[in-house]
N, C-alpha and C positions, 0 to 999 in steps of 0.2 A: 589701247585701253588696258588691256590686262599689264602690261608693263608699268603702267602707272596705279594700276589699282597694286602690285607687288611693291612698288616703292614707295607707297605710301604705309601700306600694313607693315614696311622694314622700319619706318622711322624716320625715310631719306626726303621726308616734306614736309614733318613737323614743325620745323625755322618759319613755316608758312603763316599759323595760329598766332606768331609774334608779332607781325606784317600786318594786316589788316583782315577787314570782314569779310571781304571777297576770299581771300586765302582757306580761312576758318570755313566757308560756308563750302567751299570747293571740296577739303576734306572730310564734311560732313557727309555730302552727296555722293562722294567715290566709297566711302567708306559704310557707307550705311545703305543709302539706295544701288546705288549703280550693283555692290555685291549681291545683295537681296535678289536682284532680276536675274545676273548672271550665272550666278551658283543655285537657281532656285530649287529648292524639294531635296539640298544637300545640307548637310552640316558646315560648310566653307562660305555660304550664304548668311550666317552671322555669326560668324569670325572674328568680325572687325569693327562688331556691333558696340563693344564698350568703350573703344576710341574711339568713334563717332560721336557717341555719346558723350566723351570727355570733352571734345573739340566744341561739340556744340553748348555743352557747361559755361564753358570759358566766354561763346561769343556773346550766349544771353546774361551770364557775371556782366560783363564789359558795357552790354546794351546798343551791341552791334546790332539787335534785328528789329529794333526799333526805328523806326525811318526807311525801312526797307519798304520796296513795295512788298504786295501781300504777297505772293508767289514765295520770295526768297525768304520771310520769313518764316512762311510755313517750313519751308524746307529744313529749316533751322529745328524745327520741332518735331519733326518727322524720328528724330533719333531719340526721343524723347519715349 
């Protein structure tokens, strides 16, 4: 996990957000929740918090989390 939550704060999974909703909504979760739990009661714990935030910009722009069940779109908004 940490190896992927590191390559995604590099930039090395952004091509993902182009791809589809699942991609977008995967980045939102590593990058916002998944740090949140791991890094908690550090400053590294929201780090990654305003490309989360951009990623998930994009998916509710597009109106990927619409049709989702509820679950995946809350998650979508969680970065919000």
């Amino acid at each position: 996990m940490a190896d992927d939550y590191q390559k995604a704060r590099n930039g090395e999974f952004d091509h993902w957000i182009e791809a589809e909703s699942d991609g977008a909504l995967t980045l939102t979760i590593l990058l916002d929740e998944v740090t949140t739990n791991i890094f908690r009661n550090t400053a590294e714990a929201y780090a990654t918090g305003s490309k989360a935030l951009e990623f998930a910009k994009i998916a509710v722009d597009k109106g990927w989390d619409k049709g989702m069940p509820y679950m995946k779109e809350t998650l979508y908004l969680f970065a919000f």
